[in-house]
SEKOLKOL-220230 format. One record per residue (C-alpha): residue number from 0; residue in one letter; x, z, y negated. Coordinates in pm, 1 decimal. Layout:
<r seq="NUM" type="A" X="X" Z="Z" Y="Y"/>
...
END
This chain:
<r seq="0" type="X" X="1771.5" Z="1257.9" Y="740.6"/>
<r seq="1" type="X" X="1919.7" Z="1195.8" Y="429.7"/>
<r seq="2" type="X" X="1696.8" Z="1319.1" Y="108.4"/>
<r seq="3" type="X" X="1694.1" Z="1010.3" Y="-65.9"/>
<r seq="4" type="X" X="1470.1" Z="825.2" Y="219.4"/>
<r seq="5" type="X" X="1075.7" Z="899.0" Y="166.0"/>
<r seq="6" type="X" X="1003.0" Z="722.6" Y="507.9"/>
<r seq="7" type="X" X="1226.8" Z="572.9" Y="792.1"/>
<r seq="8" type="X" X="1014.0" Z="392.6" Y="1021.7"/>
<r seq="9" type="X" X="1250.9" Z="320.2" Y="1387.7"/>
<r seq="10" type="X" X="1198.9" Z="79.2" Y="1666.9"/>
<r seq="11" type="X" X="838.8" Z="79.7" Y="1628.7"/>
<r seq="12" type="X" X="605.0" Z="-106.1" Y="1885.6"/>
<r seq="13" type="X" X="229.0" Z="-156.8" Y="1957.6"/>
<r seq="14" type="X" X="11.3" Z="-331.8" Y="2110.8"/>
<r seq="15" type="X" X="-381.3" Z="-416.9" Y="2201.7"/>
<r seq="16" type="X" X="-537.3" Z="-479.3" Y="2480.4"/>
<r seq="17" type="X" X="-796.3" Z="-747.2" Y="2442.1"/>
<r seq="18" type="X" X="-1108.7" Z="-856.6" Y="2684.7"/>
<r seq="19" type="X" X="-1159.8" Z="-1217.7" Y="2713.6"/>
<r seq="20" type="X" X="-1417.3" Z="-1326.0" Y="2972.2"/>
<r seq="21" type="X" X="-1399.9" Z="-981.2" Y="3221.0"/>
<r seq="22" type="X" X="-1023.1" Z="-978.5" Y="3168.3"/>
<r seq="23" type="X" X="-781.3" Z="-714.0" Y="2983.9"/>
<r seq="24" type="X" X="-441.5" Z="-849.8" Y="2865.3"/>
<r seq="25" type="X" X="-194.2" Z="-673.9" Y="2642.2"/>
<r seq="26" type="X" X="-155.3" Z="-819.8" Y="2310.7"/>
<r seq="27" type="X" X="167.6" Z="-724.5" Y="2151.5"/>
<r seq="28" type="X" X="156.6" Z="-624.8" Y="1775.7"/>
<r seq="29" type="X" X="438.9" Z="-508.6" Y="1642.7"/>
<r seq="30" type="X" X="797.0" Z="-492.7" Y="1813.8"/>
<r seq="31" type="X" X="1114.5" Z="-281.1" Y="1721.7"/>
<r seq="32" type="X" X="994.4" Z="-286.5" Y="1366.5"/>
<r seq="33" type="X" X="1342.0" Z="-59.8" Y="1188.6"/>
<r seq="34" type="X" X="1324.9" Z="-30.1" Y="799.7"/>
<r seq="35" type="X" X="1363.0" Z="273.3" Y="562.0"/>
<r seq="36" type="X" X="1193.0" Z="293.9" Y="222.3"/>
<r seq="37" type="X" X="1392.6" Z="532.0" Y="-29.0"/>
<r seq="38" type="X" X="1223.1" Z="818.8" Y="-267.2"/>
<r seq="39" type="X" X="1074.2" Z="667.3" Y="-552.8"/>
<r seq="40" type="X" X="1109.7" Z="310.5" Y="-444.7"/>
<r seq="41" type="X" X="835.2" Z="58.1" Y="-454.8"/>
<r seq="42" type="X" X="845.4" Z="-143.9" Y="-109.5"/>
<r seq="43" type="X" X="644.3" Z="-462.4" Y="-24.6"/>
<r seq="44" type="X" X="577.4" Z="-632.3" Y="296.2"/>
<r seq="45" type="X" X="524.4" Z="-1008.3" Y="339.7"/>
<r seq="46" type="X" X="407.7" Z="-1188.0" Y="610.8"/>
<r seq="47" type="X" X="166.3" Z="-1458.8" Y="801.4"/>
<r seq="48" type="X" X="-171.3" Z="-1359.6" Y="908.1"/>
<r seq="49" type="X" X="-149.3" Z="-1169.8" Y="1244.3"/>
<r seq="50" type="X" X="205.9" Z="-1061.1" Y="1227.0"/>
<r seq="51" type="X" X="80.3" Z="-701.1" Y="1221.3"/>
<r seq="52" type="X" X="126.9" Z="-583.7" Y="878.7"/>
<r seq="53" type="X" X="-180.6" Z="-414.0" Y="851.4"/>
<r seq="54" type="X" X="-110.9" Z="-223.2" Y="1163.6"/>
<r seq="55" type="X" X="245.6" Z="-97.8" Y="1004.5"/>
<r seq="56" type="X" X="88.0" Z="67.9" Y="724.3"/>
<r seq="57" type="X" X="-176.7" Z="186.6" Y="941.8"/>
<r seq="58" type="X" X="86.4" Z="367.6" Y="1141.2"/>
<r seq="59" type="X" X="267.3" Z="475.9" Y="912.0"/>
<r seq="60" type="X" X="-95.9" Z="624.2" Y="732.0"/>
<r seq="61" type="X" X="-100.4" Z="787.8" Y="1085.2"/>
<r seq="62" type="X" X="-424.3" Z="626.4" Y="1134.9"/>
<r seq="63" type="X" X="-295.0" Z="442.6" Y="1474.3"/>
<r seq="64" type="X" X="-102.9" Z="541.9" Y="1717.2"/>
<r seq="65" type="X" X="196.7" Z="377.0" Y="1838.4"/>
<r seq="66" type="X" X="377.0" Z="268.8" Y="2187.8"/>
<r seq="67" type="X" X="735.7" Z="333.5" Y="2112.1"/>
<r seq="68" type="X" X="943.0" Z="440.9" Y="1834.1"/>
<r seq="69" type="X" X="944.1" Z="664.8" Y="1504.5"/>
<r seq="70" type="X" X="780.9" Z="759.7" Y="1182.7"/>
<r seq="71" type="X" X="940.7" Z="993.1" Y="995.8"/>
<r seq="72" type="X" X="806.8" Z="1066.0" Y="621.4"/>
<r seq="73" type="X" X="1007.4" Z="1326.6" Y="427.0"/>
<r seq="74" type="X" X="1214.3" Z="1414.1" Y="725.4"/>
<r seq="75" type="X" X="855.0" Z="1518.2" Y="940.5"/>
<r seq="76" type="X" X="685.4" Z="1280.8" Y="1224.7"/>
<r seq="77" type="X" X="439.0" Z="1118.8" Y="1124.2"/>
<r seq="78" type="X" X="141.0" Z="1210.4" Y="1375.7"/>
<r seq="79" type="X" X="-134.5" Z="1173.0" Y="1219.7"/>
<r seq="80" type="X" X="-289.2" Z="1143.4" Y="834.9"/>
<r seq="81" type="X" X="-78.1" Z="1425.4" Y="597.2"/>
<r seq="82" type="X" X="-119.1" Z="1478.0" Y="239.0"/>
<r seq="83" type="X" X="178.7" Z="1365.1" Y="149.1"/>
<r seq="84" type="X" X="58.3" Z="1040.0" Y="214.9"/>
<r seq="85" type="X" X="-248.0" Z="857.2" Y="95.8"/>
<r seq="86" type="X" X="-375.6" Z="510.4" Y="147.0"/>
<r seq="87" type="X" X="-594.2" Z="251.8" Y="-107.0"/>
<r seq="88" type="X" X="-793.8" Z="1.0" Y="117.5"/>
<r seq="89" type="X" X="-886.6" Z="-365.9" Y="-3.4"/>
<r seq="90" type="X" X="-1205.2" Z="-252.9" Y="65.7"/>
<r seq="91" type="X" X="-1250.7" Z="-23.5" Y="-195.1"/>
<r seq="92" type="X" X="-1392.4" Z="233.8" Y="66.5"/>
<r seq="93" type="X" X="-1608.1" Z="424.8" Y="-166.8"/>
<r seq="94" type="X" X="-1920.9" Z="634.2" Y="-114.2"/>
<r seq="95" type="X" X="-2187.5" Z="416.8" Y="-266.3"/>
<r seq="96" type="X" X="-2454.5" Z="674.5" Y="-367.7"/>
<r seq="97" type="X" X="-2143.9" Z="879.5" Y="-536.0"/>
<r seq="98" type="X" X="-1995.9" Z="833.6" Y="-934.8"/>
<r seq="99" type="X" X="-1611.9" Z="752.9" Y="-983.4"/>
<r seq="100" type="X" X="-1563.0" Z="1095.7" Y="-1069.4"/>
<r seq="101" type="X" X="-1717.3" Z="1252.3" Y="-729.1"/>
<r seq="102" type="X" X="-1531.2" Z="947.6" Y="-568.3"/>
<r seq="103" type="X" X="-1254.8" Z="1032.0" Y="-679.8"/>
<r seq="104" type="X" X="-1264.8" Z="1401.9" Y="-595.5"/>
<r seq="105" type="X" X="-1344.7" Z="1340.0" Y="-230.1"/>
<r seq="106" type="X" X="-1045.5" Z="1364.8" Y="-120.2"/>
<r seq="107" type="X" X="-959.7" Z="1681.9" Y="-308.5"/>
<r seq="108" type="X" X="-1275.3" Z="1821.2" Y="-147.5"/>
<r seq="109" type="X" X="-1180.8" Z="1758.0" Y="200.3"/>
<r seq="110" type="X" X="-866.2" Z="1902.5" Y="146.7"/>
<r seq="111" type="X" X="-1039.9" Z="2227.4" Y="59.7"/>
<r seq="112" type="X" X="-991.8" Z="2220.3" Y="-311.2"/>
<r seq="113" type="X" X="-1270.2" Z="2418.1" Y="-531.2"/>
<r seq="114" type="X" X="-1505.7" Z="2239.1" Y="-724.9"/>
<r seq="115" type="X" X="-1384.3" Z="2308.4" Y="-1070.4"/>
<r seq="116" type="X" X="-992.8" Z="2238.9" Y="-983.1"/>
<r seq="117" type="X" X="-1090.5" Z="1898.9" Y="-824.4"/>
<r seq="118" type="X" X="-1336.8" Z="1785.2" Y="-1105.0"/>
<r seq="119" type="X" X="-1012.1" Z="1874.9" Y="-1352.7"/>
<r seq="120" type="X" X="-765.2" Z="1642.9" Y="-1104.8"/>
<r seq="121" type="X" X="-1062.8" Z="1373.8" Y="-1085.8"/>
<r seq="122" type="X" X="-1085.0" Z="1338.1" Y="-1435.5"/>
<r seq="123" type="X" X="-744.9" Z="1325.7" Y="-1494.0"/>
<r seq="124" type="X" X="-661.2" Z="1036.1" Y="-1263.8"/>
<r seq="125" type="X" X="-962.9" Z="867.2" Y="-1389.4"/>
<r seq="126" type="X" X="-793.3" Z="873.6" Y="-1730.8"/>
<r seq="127" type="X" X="-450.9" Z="767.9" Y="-1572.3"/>
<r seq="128" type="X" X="-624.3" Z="419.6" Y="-1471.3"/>
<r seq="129" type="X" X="-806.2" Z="374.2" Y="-1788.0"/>
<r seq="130" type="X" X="-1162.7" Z="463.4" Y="-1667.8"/>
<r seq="131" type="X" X="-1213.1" Z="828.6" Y="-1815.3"/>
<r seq="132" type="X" X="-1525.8" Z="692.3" Y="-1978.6"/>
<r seq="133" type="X" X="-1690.1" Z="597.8" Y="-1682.8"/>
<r seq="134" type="X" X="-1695.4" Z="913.9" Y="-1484.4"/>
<r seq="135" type="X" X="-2076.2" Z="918.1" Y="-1385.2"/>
<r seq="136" type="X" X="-2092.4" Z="550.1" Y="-1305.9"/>
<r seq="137" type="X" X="-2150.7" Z="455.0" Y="-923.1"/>
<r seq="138" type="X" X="-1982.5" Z="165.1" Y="-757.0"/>
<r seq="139" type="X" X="-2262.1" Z="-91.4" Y="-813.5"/>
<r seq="140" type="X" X="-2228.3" Z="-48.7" Y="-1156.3"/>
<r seq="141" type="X" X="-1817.1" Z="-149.8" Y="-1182.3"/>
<r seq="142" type="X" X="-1652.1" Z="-442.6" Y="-1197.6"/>
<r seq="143" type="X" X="-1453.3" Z="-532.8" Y="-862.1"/>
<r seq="144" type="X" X="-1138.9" Z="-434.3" Y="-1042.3"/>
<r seq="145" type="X" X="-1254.9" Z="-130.4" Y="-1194.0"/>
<r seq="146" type="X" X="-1374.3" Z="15.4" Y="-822.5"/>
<r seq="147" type="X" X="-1008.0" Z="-71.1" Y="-712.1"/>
<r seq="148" type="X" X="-931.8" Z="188.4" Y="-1012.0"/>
<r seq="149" type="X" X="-1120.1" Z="437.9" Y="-870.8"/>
<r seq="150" type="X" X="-958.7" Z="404.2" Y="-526.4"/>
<r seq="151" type="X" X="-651.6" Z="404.1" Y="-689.2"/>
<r seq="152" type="X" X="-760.6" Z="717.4" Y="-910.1"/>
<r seq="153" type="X" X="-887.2" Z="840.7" Y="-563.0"/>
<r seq="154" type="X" X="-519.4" Z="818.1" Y="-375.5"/>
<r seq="155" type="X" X="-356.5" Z="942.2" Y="-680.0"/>
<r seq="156" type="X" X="-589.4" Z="1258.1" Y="-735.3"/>
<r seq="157" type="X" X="-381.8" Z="1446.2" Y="-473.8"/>
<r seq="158" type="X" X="-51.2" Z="1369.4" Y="-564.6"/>
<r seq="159" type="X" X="99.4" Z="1223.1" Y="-259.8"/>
<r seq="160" type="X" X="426.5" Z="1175.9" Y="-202.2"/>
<r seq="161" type="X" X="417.9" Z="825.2" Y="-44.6"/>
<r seq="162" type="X" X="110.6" Z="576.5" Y="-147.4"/>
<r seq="163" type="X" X="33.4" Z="339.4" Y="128.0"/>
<r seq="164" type="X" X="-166.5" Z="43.5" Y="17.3"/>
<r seq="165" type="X" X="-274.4" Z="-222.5" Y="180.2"/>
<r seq="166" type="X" X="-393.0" Z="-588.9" Y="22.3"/>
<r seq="167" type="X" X="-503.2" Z="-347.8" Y="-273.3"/>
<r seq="168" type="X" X="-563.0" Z="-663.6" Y="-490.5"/>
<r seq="169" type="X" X="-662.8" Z="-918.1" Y="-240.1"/>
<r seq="170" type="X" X="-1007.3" Z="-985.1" Y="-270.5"/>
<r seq="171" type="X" X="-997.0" Z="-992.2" Y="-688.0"/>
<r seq="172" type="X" X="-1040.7" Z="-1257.2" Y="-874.4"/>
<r seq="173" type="X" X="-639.2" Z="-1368.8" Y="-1010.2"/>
<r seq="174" type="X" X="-681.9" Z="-1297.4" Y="-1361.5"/>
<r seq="175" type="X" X="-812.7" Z="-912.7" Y="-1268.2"/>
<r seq="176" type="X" X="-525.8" Z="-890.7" Y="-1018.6"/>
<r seq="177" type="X" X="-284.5" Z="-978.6" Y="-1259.6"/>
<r seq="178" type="X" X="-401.7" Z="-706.9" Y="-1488.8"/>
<r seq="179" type="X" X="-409.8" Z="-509.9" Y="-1163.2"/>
<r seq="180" type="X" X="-70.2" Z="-542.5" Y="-1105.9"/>
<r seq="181" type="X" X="39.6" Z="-432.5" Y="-1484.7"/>
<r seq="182" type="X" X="-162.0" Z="-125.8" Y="-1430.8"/>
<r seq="183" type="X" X="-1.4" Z="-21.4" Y="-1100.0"/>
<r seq="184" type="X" X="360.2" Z="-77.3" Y="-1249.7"/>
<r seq="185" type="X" X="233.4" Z="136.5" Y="-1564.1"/>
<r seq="186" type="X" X="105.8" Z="408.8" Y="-1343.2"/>
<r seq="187" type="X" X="413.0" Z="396.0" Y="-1082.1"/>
<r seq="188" type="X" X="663.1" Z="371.8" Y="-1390.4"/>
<r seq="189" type="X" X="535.4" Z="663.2" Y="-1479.7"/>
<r seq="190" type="X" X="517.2" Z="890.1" Y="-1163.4"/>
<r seq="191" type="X" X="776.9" Z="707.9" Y="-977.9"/>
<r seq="192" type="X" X="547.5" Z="748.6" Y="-666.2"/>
<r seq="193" type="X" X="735.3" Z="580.1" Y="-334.3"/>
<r seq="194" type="X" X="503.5" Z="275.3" Y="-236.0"/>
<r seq="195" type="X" X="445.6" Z="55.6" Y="35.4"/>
<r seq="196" type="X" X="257.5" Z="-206.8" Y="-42.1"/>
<r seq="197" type="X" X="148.4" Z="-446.1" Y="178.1"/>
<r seq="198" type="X" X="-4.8" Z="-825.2" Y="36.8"/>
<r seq="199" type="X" X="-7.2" Z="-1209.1" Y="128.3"/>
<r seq="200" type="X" X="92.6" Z="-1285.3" Y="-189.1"/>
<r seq="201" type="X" X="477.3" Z="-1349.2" Y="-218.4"/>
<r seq="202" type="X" X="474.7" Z="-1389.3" Y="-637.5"/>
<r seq="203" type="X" X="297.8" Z="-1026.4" Y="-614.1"/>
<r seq="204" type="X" X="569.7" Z="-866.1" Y="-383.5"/>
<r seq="205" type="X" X="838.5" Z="-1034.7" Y="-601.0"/>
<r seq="206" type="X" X="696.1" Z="-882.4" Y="-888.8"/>
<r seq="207" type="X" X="643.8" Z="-531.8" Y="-831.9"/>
<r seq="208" type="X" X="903.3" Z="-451.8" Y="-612.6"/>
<r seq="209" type="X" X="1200.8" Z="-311.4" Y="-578.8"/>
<r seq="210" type="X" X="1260.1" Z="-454.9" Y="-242.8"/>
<r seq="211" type="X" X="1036.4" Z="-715.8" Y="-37.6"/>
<r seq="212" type="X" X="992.9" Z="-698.7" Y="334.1"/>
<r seq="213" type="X" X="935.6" Z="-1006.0" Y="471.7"/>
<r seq="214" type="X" X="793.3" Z="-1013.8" Y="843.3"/>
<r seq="215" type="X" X="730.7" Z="-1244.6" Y="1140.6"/>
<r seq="216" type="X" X="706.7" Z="-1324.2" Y="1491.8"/>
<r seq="217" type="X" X="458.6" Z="-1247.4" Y="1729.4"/>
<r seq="218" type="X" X="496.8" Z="-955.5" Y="1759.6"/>
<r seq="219" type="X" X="572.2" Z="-845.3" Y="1450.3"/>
<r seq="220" type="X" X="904.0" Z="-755.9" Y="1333.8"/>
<r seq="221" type="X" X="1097.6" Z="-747.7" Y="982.0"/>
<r seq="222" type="X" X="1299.0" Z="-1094.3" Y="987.5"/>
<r seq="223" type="X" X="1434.5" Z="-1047.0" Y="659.7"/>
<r seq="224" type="X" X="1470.4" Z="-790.3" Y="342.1"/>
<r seq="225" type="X" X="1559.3" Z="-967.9" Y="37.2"/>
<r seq="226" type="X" X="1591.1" Z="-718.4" Y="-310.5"/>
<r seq="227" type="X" X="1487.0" Z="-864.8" Y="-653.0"/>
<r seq="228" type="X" X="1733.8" Z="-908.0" Y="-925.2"/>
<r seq="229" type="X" X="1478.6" Z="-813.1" Y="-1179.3"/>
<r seq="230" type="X" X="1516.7" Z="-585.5" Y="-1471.1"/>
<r seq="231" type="X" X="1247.5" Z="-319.8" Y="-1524.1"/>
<r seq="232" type="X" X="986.3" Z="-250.8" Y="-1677.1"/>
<r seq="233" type="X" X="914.5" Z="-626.8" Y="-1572.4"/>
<r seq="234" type="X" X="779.9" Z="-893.0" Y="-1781.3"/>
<r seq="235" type="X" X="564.6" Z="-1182.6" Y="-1702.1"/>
<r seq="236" type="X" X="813.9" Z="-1417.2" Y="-1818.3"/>
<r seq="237" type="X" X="1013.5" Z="-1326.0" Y="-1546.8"/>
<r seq="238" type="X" X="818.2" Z="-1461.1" Y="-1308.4"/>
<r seq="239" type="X" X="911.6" Z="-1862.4" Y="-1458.0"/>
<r seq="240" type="X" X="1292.0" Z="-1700.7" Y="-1400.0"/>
<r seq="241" type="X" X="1620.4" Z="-1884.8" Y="-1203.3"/>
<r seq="242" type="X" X="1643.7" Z="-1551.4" Y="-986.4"/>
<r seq="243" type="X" X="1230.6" Z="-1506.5" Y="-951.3"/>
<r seq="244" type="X" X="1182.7" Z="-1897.9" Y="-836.4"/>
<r seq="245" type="X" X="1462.0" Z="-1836.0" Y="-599.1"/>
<r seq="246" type="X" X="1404.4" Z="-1583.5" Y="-434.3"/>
<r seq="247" type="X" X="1038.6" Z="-1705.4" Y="-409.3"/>
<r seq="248" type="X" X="1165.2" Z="-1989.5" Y="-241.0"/>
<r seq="249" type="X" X="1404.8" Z="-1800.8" Y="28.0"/>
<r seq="250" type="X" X="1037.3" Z="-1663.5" Y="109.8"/>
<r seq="251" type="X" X="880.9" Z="-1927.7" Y="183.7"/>
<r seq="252" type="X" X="1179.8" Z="-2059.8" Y="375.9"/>
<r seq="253" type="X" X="1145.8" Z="-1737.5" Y="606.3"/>
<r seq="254" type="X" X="798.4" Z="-1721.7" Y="645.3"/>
<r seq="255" type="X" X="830.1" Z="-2132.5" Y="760.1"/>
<r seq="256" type="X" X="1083.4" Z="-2085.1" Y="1019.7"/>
END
């Protein structure tokens, strides 16, 4: 495997079985799914509802095992979680009874990390996503954007290798996911962390990315990788571009067919 590929995912499949009424059938997911995602590259995947994007990323998380195929992250199977991978929900997932700082650190905890080491990492990805001064403040007390902060603190604080993130920004309101979306480029311009992101939203993927995945089909499958001819650091005046409203459109073409 070559060094410049972070993760090669190869002729992956899955599928569910489902009960309706007293009777199983198979459900298939995802079928002969084949992409590879180089170091340092920020990676989006597109896609209807139910094409089985969330189940990718799942796999690849090693949170779900698969039928057939390959997941290979920094040359290694993938079978099961790893550190060098870490994944931010939509969901937030956070402890509610617990402050952004312990939040933060849980990871670094479970990994076996003493109390004074993870506090240090907690606090400084806390500061990396703007919310060093709210430390001791519990979920119910932050903003919906500022608890996806502290998930993304929370992925950061152990310094994977790949971030895995699915619909990070979904269920914020647009003009906190916008802001959302500047802070993630800040923070991945800086570290240069390899990403796969996975949203609904094509002007998102078109935006941060380096390339965009765009799936379909039932079951799932990668019908089409398209690459942004985008200059970085990007701009939101980009975004009213010749190249941006293009390629936007070749999306929706895709995801129509």
């Amino acid at each position: 495997m070559s060094t410049d590929v972070a993760v090669r995912v190869s002729g992956l499949a899955k599928s569910f079985v489902r009960e309706t009424r007293g009777r199983a059938s198979v459900v298939p997911v995802l079928g002969d799914v084949t992409f590879e995602i180089a170091r340092a590259e920020f990676v989006s995947i597109v896609g209807p509802s139910g094409c089985g994007k969330t189940s990718l990323l799942r796999s690849v998380a090693g949170l779900l095992d698969v039928d057939a195929g390959t997941i290979e992250v920094d040359g290694k199977a993938v079978t099961g979680p790893g550190r060098e991978r870490a994944v931010v929900f939509q969901d937030f997932a956070l402890l509610p009874w617990a402050s952004s700082l312990d939040n933060v650190a849980f990871g670094l905890k479970l990994q076996g990390v003493g109390r004074a080491e993870r506090r240090r990492r907690a606090r400084a990805a806390l500061e990396m996503v703007g919310l060093d001064g709210f430390a001791d403040a519990l979920p119910h007390e932050l903003s919906g954007g500022m608890r996806q902060r502290v998930g993304i603190a929370r992925a950061l604080s152990v310094d994977p290798d790949v971030l895995l993130m699915d619909e990070p920004f979904g269920s914020l309101d647009e003009i906190t996911r916008r802001s959302m979306q500047e802070e993630l480029l800040r923070i991945w311009e800086r570290d240069k962390k390899t990403v796969l992101f996975i949203t609904h939203s094509v002007e998102e993927a078109l935006f941060l990315s380096d390339r965009v995945l765009v799936m379909g089909g039932k079951p799932g499958r990668v019908v089409e990788t398209l690459t942004p001819e985008l200059p970085r650091p990007r701009t939101r005046s980009q975004e009213s571009s010749e190249a941006f409203t293009s390629m936007r459109d070749k999306i929706w073409e895709t995801l129509a067919c």
